[in-house]
C-alpha positions as CSV (number, residue, x, y, z in Angstrom):
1,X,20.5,-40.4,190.4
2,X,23.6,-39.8,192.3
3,X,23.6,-39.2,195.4
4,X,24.6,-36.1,197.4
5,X,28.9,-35.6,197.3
6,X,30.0,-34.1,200.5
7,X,32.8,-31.4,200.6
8,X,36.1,-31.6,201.5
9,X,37.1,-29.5,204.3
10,X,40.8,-28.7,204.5
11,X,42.3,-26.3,207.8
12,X,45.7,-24.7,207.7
13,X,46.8,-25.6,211.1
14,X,49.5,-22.6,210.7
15,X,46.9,-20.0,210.1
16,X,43.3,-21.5,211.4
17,X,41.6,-20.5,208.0
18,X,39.6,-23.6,207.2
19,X,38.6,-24.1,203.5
20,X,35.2,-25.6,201.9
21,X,36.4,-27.6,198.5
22,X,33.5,-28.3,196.3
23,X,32.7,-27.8,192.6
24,X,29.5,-25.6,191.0
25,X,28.0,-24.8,187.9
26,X,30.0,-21.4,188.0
27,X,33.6,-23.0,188.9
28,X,33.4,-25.7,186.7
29,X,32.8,-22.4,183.6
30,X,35.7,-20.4,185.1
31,X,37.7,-24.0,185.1
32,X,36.9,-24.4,181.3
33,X,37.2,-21.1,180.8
34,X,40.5,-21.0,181.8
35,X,41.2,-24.4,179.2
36,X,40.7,-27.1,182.0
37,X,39.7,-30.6,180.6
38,X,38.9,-33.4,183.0
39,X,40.3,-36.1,181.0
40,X,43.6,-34.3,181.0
41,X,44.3,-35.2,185.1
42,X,44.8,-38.4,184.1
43,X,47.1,-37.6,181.1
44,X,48.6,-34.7,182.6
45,X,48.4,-35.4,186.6
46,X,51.7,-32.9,187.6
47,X,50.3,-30.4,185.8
48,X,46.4,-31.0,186.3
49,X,46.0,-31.9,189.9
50,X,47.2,-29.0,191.3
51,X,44.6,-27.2,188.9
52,X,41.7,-29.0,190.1
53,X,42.5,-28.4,193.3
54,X,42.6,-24.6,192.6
55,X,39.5,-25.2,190.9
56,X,37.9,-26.7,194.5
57,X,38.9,-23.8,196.4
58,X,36.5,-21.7,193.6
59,X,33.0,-22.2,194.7
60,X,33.5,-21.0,198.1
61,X,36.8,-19.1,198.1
62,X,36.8,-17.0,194.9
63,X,39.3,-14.9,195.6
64,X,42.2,-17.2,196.9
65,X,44.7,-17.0,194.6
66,X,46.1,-20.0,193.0
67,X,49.9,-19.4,195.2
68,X,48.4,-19.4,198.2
69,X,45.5,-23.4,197.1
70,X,49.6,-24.2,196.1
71,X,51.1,-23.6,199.4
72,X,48.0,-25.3,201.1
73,X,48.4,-28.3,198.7
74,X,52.5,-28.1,199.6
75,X,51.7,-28.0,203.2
76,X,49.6,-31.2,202.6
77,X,52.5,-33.4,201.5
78,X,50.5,-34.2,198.2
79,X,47.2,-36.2,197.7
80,X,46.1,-39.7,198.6
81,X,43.9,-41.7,196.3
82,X,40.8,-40.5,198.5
83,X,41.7,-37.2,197.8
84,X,41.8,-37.5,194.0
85,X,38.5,-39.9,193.9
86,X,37.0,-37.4,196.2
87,X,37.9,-34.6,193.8
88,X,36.8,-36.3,190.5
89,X,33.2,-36.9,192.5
90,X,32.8,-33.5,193.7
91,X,33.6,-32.4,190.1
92,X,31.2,-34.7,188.0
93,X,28.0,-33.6,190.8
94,X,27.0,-30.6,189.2
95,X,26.9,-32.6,185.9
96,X,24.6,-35.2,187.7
97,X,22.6,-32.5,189.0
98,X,22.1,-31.2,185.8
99,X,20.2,-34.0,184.4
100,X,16.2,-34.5,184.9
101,X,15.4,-37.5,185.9
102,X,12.0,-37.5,187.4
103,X,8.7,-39.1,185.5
104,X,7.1,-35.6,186.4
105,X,6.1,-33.0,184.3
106,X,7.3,-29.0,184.3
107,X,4.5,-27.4,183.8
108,X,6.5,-24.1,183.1
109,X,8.9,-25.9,179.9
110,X,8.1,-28.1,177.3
111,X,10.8,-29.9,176.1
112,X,9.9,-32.9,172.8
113,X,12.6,-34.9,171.4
């Protein structure tokens, strides 16, 4: 089982908004939605990083647009390899959460492979 993946917190010192980046169920739809693949960061990372970043901002900021998670990420000076291993962890935690691993029973769904 993995274990819990705490957020990122980001504060624009210029403004005072502070930001919450983590990943959901929900964002990770509206990233796919929206043609985001994972394995693409790697292939892709100009073009992909600054996605999944957008992406982080979803689960808690829904409505900041992708200019403004840009300016943030400008005002950052870029990501360190923290950053980017953080990201990729917060991203693959729903997907972990997803899975049942207990021995127990649901009484409520039967499921037989």
């Amino acid at each position: 089982m993995m274990q819990n993946v705490k957020p990122i917190y980001v504060t624009d010192n210029d403004t005072g908004m502070e930001y919450t980046l983590e990943f959901t169920r929900e964002s990770i739809a509206f990233a796919e939605r929206k043609g985001f693949e994972i394995s693409d960061v790697s292939r892709f990372p100009m073009t992909k990083i600054p996605e999944l970043w957008y992406y982080a901002f979803r689960a808690h900021h829904k409505n900041l647009p992708r200019d403004k998670t840009d300016a943030i990420l400008e005002k950052a000076g870029g990501f360190s390899e923290d950053l980017l291993t953080r990201l990729g962890e917060l991203y693959a935690a729903p997907f972990e959460a997803m899975k049942d691993e207990s021995e127990e029973e649901n009484p409520r769904v039967t499921v037989r492979l």
